[in-house]
C-alpha positions as CSV (number, residue, x, y, z in Angstrom):
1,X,3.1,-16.2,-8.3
2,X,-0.7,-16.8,-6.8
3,X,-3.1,-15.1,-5.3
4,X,-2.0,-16.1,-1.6
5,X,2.0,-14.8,-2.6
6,X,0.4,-11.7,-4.4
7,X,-1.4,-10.8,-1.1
8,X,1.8,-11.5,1.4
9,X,4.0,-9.6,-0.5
10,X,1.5,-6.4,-0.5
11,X,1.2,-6.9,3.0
12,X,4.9,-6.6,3.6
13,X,5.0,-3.6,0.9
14,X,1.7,-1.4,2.9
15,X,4.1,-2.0,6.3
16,X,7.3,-0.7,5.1
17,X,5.5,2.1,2.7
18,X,4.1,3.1,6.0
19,X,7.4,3.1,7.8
20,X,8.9,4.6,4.8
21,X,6.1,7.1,4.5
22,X,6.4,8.2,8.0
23,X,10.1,8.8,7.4
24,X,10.0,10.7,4.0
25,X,7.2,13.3,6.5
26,X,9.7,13.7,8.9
27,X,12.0,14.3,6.1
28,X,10.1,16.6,4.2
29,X,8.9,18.5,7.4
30,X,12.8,19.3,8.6
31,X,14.0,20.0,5.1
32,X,11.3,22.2,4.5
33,X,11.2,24.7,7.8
34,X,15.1,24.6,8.6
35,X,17.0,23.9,5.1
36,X,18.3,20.7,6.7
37,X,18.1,17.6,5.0
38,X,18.4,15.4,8.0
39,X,20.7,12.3,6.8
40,X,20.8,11.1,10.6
41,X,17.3,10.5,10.7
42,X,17.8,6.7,10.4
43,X,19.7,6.7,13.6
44,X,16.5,7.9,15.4
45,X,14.6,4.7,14.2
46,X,17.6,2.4,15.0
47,X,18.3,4.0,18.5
48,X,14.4,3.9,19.3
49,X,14.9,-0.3,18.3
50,X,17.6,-1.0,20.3
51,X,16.9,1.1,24.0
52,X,13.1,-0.2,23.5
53,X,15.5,-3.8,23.2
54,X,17.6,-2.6,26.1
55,X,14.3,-1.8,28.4
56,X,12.9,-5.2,27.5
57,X,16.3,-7.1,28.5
58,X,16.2,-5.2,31.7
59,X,19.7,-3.1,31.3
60,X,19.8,0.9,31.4
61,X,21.2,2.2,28.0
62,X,23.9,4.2,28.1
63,X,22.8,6.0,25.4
64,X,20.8,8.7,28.6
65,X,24.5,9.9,29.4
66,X,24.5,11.5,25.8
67,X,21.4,12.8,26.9
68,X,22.7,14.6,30.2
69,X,26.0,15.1,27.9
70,X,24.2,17.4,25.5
71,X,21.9,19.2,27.8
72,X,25.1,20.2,29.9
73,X,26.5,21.6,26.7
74,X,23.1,23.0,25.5
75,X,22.7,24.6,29.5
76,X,26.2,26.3,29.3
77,X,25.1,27.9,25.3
78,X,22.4,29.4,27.1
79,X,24.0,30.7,30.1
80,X,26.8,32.1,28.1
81,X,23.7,34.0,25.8
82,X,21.8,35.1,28.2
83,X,24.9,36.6,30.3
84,X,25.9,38.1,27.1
85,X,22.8,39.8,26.9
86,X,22.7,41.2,29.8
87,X,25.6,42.8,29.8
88,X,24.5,44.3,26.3
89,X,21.7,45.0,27.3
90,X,21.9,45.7,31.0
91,X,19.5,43.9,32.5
92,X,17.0,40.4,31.9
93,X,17.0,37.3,33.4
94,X,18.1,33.8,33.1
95,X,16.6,31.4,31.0
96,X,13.8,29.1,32.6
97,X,15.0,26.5,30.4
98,X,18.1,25.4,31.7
99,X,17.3,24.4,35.0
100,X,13.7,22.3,33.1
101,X,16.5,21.2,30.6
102,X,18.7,19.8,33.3
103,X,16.2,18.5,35.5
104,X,14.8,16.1,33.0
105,X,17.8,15.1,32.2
106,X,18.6,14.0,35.8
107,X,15.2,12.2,36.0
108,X,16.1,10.6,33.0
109,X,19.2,9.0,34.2
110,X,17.0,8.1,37.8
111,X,14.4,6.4,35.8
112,X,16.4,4.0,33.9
113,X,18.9,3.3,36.8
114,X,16.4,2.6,39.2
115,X,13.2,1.1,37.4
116,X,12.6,-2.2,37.0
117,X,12.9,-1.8,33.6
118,X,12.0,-5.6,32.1
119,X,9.1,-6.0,34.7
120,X,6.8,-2.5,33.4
121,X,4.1,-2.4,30.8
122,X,5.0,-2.1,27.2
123,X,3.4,0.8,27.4
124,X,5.9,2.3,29.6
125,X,8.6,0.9,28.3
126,X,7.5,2.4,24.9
127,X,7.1,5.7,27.0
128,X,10.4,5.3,28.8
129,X,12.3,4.7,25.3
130,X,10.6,7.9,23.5
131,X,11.9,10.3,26.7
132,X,15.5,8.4,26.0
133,X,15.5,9.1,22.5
134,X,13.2,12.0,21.0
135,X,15.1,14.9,22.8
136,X,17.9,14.2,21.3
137,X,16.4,15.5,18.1
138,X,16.0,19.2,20.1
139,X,19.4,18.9,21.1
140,X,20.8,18.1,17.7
141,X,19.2,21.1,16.5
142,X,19.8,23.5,19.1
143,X,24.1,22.7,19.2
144,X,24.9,21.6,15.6
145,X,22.2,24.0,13.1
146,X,21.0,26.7,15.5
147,X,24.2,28.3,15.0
148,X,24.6,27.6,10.8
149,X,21.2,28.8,10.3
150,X,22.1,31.4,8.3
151,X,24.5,28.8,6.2
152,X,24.0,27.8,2.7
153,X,22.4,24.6,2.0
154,X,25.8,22.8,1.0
155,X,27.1,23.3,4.5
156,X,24.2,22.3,6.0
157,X,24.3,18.8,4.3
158,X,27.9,18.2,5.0
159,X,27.4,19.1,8.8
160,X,23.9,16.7,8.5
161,X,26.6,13.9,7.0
162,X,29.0,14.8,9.6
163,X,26.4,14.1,12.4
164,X,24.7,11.3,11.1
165,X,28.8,9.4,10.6
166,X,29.2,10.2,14.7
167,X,26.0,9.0,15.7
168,X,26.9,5.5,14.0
169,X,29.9,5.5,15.8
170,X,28.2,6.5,18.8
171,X,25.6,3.8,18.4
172,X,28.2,1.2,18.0
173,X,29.9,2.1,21.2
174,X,26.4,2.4,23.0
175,X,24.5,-0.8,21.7
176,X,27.3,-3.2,20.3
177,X,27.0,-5.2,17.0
178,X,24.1,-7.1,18.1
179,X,20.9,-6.6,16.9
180,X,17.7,-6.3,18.7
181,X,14.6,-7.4,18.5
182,X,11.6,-7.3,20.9
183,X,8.5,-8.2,21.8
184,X,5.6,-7.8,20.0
185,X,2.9,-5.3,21.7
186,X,0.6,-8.2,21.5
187,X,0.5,-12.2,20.2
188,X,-2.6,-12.1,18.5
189,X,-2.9,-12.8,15.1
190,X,-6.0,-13.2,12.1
191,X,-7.0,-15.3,9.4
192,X,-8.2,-13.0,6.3
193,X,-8.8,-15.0,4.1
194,X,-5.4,-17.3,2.3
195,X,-4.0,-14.4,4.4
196,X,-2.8,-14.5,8.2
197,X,-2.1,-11.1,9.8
198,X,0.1,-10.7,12.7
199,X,-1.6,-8.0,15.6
200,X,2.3,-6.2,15.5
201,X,1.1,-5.1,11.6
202,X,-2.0,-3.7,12.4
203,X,-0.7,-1.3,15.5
204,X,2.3,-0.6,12.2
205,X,-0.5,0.5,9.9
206,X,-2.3,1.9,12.9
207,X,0.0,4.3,14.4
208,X,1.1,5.1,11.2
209,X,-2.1,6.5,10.3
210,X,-3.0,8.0,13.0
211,X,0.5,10.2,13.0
212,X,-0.4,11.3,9.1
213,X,-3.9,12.5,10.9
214,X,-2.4,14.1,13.6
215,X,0.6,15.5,11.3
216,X,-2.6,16.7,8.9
217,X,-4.4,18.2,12.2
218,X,-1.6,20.3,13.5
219,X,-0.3,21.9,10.4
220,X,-4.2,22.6,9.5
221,X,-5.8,23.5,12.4
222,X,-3.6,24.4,15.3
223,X,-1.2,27.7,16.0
224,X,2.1,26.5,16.1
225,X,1.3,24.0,12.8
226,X,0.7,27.3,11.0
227,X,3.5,28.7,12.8
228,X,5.8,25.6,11.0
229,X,4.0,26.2,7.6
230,X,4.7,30.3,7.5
231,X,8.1,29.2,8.6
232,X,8.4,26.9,5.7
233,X,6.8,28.8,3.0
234,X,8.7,32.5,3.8
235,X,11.5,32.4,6.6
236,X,12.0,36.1,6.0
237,X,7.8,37.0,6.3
238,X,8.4,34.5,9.1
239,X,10.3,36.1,11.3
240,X,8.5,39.5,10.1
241,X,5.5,38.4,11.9
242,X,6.8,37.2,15.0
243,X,7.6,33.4,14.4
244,X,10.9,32.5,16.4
245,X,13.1,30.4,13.6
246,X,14.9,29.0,16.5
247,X,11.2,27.3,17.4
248,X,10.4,26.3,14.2
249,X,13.6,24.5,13.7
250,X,13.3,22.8,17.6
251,X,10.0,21.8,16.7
252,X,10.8,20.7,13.1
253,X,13.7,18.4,14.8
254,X,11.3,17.3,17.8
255,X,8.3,16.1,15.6
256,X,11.4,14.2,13.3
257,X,12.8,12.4,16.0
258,X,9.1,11.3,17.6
259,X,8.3,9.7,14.5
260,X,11.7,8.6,14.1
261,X,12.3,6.6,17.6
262,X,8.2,5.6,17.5
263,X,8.6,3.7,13.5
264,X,11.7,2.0,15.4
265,X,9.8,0.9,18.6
266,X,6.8,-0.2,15.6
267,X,9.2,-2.6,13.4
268,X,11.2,-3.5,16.0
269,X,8.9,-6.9,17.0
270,X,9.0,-7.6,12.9
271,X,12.5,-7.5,12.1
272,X,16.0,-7.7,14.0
273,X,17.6,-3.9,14.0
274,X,21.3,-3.1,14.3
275,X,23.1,0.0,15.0
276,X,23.4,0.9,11.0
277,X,20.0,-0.8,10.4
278,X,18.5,2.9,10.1
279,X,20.4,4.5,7.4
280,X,19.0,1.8,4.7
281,X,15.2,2.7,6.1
282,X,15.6,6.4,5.7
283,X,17.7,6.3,2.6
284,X,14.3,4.6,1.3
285,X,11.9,7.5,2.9
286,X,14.1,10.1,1.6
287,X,13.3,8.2,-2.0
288,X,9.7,9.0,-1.2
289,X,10.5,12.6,-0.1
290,X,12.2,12.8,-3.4
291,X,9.3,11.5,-5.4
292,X,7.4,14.4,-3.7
293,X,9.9,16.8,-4.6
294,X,10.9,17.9,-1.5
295,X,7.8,20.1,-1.4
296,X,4.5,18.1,-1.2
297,X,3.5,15.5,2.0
298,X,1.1,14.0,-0.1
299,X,3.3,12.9,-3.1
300,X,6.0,12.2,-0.2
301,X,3.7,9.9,1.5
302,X,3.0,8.4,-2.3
303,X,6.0,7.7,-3.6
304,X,7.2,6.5,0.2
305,X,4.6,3.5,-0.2
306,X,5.2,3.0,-4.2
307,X,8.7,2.3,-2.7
308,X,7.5,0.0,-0.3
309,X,5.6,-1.7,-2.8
310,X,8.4,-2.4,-5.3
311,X,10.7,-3.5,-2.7
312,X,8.4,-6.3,-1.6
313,X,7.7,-7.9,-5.1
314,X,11.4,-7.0,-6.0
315,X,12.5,-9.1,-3.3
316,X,10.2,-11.9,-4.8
317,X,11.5,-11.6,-8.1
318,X,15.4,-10.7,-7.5
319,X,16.1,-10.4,-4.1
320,X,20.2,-9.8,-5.0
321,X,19.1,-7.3,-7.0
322,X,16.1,-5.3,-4.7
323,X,18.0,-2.4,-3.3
324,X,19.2,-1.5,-6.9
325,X,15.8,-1.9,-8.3
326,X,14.6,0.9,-5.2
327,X,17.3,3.6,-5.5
328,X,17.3,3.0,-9.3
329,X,13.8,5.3,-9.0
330,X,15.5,8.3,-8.2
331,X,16.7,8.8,-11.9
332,X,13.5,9.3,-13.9
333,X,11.9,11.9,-10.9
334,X,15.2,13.6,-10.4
335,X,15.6,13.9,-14.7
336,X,11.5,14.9,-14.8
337,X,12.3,17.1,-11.9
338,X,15.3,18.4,-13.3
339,X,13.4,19.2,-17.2
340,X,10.4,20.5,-15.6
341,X,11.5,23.1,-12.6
342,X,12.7,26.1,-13.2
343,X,15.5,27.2,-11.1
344,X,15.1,29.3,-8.1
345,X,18.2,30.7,-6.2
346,X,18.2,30.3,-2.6
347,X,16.6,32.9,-0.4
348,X,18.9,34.4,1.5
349,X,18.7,34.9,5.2
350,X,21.0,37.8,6.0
């Protein structure tokens, strides 16, 4: 190996660690606030690939029906609540929601039908595939873990597996076996050096930085952050002082599926992306997340580009063998993790 090889392969490592590290976040963040550790996560980045893919090629993506699908079924949960209310209550109104809930839903299905989707702006395209895919995070939420909130871990992990084995079949059914792969934001490229760097790696590392900063702003400076971090630290003080778990855990799932669909639209131009393409990537941030224990963003972020750096040179070295050499981390943290935490049994919630 030379210097020129050396440098390529830590190129490739700093864009999927920041993919990676993106991902373990998200991870982190949901796991932390609801007790959720979101398996389907994946499926966000894949999905936010392929209808960015779809835009491009000029064809609506079915996948907005699931859209209007689950904002029907989240409209009626409401209803039902808030009728039940009322009668126990005898009086208050009707949720604002549903009617906001179904209308963007209809203006979903207007947009993609009736745009020209393969003539707009990236940037609209990028926008047009973010309103497709991030509320579905919400959604997720709000019909599958609203209801189990109160559920033990366990049963929260085999629901998260349950979810994450539909929405494969789901994106099978939406997007087909092909892969996708788009166009780059821009075709520029520059010469660092023995080094050539594509435009499509910088807005990677870019965005990706500016979402840790902007993660790092909200949780420090802004209400509803702290909101998230009370929620996260004590659910019990919590909801003691006012914060709304139902919130937490919308926003927790809404700030998961943003980064989600937006890492998809990023490496989307870099590398082809199928309809189980996303499962591998998160499986790989959730190493990171692990690394951090499942507690700390700043370990998480870590250990999420240590893995993107051993998978590069692993793939160098022993490409059959690079996938092995990744998930073969989690034994020494979860043995160190294992000897040196003591056990805590889980708070309870009733």
């Amino acid at each position: 190996m030379n210097l020129q090889i050396a440098l390529i392969l830590g190129q490739d490592g700093l864009i999927n660690g920041a993919i990676y590290a993106l991902l373990a976040l998200s991870i982190l963040l949901v796991f932390t606030v609801t007790r959720v550790l979101l398996i389907p996560q994946g499926e966000f980045v894949a999905w936010g690939a392929l209808t960015m893919g779809a835009v491009q090629a000029g064809r609506p993506s079915a996948l907005v029906w699931l859209v209007v699908l689950m904002a029907l079924v989240e409209a009626l949960l409401d209803l039902r609540e808030a009728l039940r209310d009322r009668r126990g209550r005898g009086g208050g109104r009707l949720p604002r929601a549903v009617p906001l809930k179904l209308g963007y839903a209809a203006l979903l299905v207007v947009l993609m039908y009736k745009l020209p989707l393969a003539e707009l702006p990236i940037a609209l395209q990028v926008l047009l595939t973010l309103m497709v895919v991030v509320p579905l995070g919400p959604q997720l939420y709000r019909l599958f873990f609203q209801p189990l909130a109160a559920a033990p871990v366990l049963v929260l992990l085999i629901v998260s597996i349950a979810i994450h084995l539909a929405m494969l079949g789901i994106g099978l059914l939406v997007f087909g076996p092909e892969g996708a792969r788009t166009r780059p934001f821009t075709d520029l490229d520059f010469e660092l050096g023995p080094l050539r760097v594509q435009a499509q790696t910088l807005w990677v590392l870019g965005v990706s930085l500016a979402l840790v900063a902007a993660l790092y702003l909200f949780f420090g400076r802004t209400v509803y952050g702290k909101a998230l971090r009370a929620a996260a630290m004590n659910r019990v003080g919590a909801r003691l002082m006012g914060i709304s778990p139902p919130f937490a855990g919308t926003a927790a799932f809404f700030l998961a599926s943003l980064i989600g669909a937006l890492s998809g639209v990023l490496i989307s131009p870099i590398t082809t992306i199928y309809y189980d393409s996303g499962f591998l990537i998160s499986l790989k941030g959730f190493v990171g997340s692990i690394i951090g224990g499942l507690i700390s963003y700043p370990l998480a972020a870590l250990g999420a580009l240590l893995v993107g750096a051993i998978e590069a040179f692993s793939a160098f070295y022993a490409s059959a063998y690079k996938e092995v050499i990744v998930f073969t981390l989690l034994i020494p943290f979860l043995l160190w993790r294992s000897l040196t935490t003591r056990h805590v049994e889980e708070e309870p919630l009733e």
